[in-house]
C-alpha positions in Angstrom: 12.0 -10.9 7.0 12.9 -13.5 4.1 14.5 -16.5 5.3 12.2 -17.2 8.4 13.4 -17.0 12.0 14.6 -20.8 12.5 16.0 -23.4 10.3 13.2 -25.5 10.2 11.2 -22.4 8.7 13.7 -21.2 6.6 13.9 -24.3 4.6 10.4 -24.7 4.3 10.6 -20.9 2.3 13.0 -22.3 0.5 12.3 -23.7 -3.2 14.4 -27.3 -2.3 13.7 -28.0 -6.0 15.6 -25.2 -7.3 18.5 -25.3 -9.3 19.2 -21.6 -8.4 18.7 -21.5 -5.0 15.4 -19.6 -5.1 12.9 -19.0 -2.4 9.4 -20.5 -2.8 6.6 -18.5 -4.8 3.2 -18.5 -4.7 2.4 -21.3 -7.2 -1.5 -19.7 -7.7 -1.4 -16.0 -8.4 0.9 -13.7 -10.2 1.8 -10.0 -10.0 1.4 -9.8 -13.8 5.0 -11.1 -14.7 6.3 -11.1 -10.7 5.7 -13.3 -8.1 4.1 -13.3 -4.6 5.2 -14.9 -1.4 3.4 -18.2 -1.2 -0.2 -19.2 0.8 0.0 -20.2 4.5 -2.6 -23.3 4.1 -6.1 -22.9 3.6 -8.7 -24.4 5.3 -11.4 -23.3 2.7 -9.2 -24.7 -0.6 -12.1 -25.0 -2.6 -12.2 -20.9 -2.4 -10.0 -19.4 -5.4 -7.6 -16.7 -3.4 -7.2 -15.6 -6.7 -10.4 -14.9 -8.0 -12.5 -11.8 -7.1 -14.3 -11.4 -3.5 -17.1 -12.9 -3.0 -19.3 -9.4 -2.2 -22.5 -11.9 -0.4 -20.1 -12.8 2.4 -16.9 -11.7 4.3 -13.8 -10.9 2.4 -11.7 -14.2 1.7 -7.9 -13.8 3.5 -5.1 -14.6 1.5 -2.6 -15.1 4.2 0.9 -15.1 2.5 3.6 -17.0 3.7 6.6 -16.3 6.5 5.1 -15.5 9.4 1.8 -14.0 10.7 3.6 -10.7 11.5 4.3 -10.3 7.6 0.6 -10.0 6.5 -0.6 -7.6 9.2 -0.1 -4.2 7.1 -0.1 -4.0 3.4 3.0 -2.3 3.7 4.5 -4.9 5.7 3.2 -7.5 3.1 4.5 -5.6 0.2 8.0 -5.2 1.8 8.2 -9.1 2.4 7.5 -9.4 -1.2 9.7 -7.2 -2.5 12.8 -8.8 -0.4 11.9 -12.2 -1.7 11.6 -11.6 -5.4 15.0 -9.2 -4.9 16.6 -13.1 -3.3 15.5 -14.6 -6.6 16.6 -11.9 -8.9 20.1 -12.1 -7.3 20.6 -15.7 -7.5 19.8 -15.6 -11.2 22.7 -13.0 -11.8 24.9 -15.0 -9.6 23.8 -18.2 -11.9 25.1 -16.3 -15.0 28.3 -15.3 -13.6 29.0 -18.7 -12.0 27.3 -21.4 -13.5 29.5 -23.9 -11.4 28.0 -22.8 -8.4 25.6 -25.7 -6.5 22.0 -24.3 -5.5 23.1 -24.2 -1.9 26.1 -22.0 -2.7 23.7 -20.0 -4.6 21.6 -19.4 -1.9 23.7 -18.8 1.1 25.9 -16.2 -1.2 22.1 -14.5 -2.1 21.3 -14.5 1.7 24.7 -12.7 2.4 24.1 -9.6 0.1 20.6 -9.6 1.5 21.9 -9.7 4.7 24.4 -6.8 4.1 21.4 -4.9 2.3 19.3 -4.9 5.0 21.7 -3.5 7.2 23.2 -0.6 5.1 19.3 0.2 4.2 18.7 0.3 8.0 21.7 1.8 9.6 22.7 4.1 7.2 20.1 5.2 5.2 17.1 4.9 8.0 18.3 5.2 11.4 20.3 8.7 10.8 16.7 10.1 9.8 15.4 8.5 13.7 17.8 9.5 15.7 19.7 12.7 13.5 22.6 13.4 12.5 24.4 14.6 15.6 22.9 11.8 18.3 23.7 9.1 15.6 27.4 10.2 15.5 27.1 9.8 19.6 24.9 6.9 19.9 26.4 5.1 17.6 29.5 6.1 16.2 31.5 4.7 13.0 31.8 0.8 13.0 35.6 -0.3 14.5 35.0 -3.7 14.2 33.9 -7.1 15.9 33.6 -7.1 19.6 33.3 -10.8 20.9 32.3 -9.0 24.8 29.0 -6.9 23.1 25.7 -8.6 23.9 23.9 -8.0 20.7 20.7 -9.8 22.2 17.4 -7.4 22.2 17.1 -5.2 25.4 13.2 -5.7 26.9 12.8 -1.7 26.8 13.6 -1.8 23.0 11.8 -4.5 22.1 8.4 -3.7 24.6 8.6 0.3 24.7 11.3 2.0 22.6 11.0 0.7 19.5 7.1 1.2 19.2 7.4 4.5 19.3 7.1 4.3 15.0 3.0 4.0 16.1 2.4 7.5 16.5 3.6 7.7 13.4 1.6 5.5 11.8 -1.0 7.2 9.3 -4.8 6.4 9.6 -5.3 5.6 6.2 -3.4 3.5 3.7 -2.2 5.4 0.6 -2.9 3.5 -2.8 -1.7 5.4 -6.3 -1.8 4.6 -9.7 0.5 5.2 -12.4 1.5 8.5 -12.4 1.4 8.5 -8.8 -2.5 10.1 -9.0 -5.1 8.6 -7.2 -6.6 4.9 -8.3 -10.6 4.8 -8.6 -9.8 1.0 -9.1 -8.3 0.8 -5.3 -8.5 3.9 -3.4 -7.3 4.9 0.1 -8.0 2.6 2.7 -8.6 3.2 6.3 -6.3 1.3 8.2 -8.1 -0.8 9.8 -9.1 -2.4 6.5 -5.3 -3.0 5.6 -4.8 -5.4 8.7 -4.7 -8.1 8.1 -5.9 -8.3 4.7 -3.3 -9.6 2.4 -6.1 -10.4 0.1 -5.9 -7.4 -1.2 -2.6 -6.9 -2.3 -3.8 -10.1 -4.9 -7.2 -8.9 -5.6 -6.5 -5.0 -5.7 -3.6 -4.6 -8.2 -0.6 -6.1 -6.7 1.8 -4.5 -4.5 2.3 -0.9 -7.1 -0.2 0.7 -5.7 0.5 0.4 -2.0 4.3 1.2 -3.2 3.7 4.5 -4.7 1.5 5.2 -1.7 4.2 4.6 0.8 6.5 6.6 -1.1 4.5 9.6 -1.4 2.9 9.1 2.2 4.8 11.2 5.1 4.7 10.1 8.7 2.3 11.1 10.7 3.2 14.1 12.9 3.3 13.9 16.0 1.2 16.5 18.1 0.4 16.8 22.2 -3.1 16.3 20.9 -2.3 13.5 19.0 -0.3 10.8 19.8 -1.9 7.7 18.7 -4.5 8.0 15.5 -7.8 6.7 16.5 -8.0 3.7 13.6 -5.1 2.1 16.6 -6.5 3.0 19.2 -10.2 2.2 18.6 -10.7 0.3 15.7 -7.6 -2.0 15.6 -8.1 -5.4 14.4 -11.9 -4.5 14.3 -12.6 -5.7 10.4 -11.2 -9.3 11.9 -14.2 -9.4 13.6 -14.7 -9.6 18.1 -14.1 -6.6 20.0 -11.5 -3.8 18.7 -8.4 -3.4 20.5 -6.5 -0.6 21.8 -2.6 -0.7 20.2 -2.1 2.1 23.4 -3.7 0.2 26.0 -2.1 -3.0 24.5 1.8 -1.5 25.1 1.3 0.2 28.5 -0.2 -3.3 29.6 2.9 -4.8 28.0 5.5 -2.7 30.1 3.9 -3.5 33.1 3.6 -7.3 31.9 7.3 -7.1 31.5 8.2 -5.3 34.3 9.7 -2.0 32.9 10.8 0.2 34.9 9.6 4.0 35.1 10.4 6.8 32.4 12.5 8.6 35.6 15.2 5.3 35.5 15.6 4.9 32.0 16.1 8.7 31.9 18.6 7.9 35.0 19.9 5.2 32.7 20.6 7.4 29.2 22.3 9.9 31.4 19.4 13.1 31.4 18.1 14.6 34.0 15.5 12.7 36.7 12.2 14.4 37.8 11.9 14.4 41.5 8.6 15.8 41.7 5.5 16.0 39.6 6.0 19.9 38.5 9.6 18.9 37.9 8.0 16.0 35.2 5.7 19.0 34.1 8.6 20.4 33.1 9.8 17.5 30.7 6.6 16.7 29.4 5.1 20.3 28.9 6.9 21.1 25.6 4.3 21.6 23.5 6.0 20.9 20.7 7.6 17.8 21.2 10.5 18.7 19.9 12.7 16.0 18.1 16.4 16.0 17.9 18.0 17.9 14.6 17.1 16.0 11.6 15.7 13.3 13.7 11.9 12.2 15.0 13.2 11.3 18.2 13.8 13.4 21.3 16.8 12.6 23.7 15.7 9.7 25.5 14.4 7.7 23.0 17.9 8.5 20.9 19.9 7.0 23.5 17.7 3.7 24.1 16.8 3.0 20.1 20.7 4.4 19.5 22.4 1.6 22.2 20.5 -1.2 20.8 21.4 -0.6 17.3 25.1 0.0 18.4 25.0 -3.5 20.4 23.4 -5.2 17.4 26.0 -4.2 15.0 28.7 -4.7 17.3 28.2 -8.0 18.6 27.3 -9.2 15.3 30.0 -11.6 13.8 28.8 -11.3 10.6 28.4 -8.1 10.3 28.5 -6.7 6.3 32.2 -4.4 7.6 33.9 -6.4 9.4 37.1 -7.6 7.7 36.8 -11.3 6.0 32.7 -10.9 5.3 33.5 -9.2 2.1 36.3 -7.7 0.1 37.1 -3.7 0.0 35.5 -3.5 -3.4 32.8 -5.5 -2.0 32.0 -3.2 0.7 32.3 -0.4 -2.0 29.9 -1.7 -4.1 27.3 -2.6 -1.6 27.3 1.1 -0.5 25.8 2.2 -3.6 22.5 0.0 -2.7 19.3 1.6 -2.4 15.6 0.7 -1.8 14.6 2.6 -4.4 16.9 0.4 -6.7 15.1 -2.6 -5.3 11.8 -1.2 -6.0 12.9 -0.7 -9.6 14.5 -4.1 -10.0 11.2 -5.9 -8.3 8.4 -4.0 -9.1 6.8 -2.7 -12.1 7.3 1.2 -11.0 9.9 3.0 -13.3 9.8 6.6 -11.3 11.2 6.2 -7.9 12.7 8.6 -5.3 16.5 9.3 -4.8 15.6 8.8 -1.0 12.5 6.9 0.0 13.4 7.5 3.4 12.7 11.1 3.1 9.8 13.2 2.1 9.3 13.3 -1.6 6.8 16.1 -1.9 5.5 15.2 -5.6 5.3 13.2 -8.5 8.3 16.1 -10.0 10.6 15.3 -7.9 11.1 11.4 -8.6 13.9 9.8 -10.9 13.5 7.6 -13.7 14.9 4.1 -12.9 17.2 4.6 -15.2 18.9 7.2 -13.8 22.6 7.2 -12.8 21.5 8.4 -9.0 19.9 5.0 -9.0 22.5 2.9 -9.8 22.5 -0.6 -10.1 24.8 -3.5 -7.3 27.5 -4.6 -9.7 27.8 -8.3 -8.6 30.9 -8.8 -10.9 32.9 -6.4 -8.7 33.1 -9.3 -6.1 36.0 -12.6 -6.7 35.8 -15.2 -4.5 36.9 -18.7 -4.2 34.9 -21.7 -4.0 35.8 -25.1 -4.6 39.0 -23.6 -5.5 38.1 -22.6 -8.3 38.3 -18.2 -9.2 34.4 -17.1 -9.0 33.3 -13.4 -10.1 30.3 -12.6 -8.0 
């Protein structure tokens, strides 16, 4: 999500000029005073990406850098940016309390909180809301420690079924608020087939604020038997691209079979539940009208088990986990626990009322926190000493 999936990418995002060890920035447009990932190349440079639309002809794409997935949604876009200014912003604190440290040190130590950030944010403050409370203490139970025998690759039913189940809970338009969290004349709702792809407007249509305070504010959709899969996917997707619109439903049943994935009766087989033998029998399972998730979760029991595993595996079998004894000191790993995303969004944007939890509803502008809050607290990097060089560093 910020350093690229290979080395050869994740140096070009780097800033190799840097004497911090920053990532690279857009060099052409500004967030007011904040950055924006940089430009993929342009084959139309004359165009300013910049400047406003041009309204005689097609709207100009801004592709930003990292990779093509990152500028599909504007919430997808605004994350990426988000994660990269919060790299920068950490390896300028890190400067200030060790000013001996080379840019690469700076860099690597940056990509380690990141790293740790991204998996507290995911495991504990997102995935319990997925799976609830009770099949997340099953599925995947308190961390123990490094297990070299866990294969912590991605399983093909995770990657090609489970783990799309977050698109029938995608809503069909995209949420843009002003200030105050009220609605912007300036850069209203969007239907979400506009938002793909269109990076453009993040730059053109007030920076990544409004698109912010519209995720935070947004629910999930809710899923119904009627309902599944909200028309802008499943008949207008990729449509304002131009050629034919695709179908995102159509696209992942092709996949499983592409893949080879076996029927919903294994995998239910596979987590443990009980198999339908006979169509009524699958009446059975399917009929609940309601579609009832697990307690505190959006998930139902055979989706819990298949996201749960994965996530257990990928923890597990991760050497570098952010627990595991020698990543980080005690005090570390206490400090690091008081990380939110609304803390980021403060620290990296310019929106000074945030939700204690953006992973849960926030039902109106009442209910959020100043930034300044103590709920909201900020990552003390002094808390951390480590050597380098031999030399005591506080970090």
């Amino acid at each position: 999500m910020v350093y690229g999936s290979s080395p050869a990418l994740a140096t070009v995002l780097r800033n190799q000029s840097s004497p911090l060890g920053s990532m690279a920035l857009n060099s052409q447009c500004w967030d007011q005073d904040l950055a924006y990932m940089p430009f993929l190349p342009q084959k139309q440079t004359h165009l300013d990406p910049c400047g406003p639309r041009n309204s005689s002809g097609p709207p100009r794409s801004a592709p930003l850098r990292n990779s093509t997935s990152s500028n599909e949604h504007l919430g997808m876009v605004v994350l990426h940016t988000l994660f990269l200014r919060e790299h920068n912003r950490l390896v300028k604190e890190l400067h200030l309390l060790n000013p001996h440290w080379s840019p690469d040190t700076l860099y690597q130590e940056a990509r380690k909180i990141m790293g740790a950030i991204h998996q507290i944010l995911t495991w504990e403050h997102y995935l319990p809301r997925i799976l609830g409370e009770s099949a997340m203490a099953d599925q995947v139970p308190p961390y123990k420690g490094y297990d070299p025998t866990v294969d912590p690759t991605i399983a093909n039913v995770f990657a090609t079924a489970a783990f799309r189940f977050a698109h029938v809970t995608v809503q069909p338009m995209v949420a843009r608020l002003g200030p105050g969290y009220t609605t912007d004349s300036q850069n209203p709702p969007l239907p979400l087939h506009q938002s793909l792809f269109a990076s453009w407007r993040v730059v053109q249509e007030g920076g990544i604020d409004p698109v912010l305070r519209g995720l935070l504010l947004s629910p999930a959709k809710l899923q119904t038997p009627g309902q599944m899969m909200v028309e802008e996917l499943t008949e207008r997707l990729f449509q304002a691209q131009g050629g034919i619109p695709l179908d995102l439903a159509a696209l992942n049943l092709q996949r499983g079979r592409d893949h080879g994935l076996p029927g919903y009766g294994a995998w239910r087989r596979f987590c443990g539940l009980s198999v339908p033998d006979t169509t009524s029998e699958l009446a059975d399972i399917l009929g609940n009208s309601t579609l009832p998730a697990l307690p505190g979760g959006r998930v139902g029991p055979l989706l819990s088990c298949l996201l749960g595993r994965q996530f257990r595996t990928l923890r597990d079998g991760d050497r570098f986990w952010w627990e595991r004894k020698g990543v980080f000191s005690s005090s570390q790993r206490k400090q690091l626990h008081s990380v939110s995303l609304s803390r980021i969004i403060c620290d990296n944007s310019h929106i000074a009322l945030v939700p204690f939890n953006p992973f849960s509803r926030t039902e109106s502008p009442e209910e959020l926190l100043p930034c300044s809050h103590q709920r909201i607290p900020h990552l003390d990097l002094r808390k951390r000493v480590s050597l380098v060089l031999g030399n005591p560093a506080r970090l």
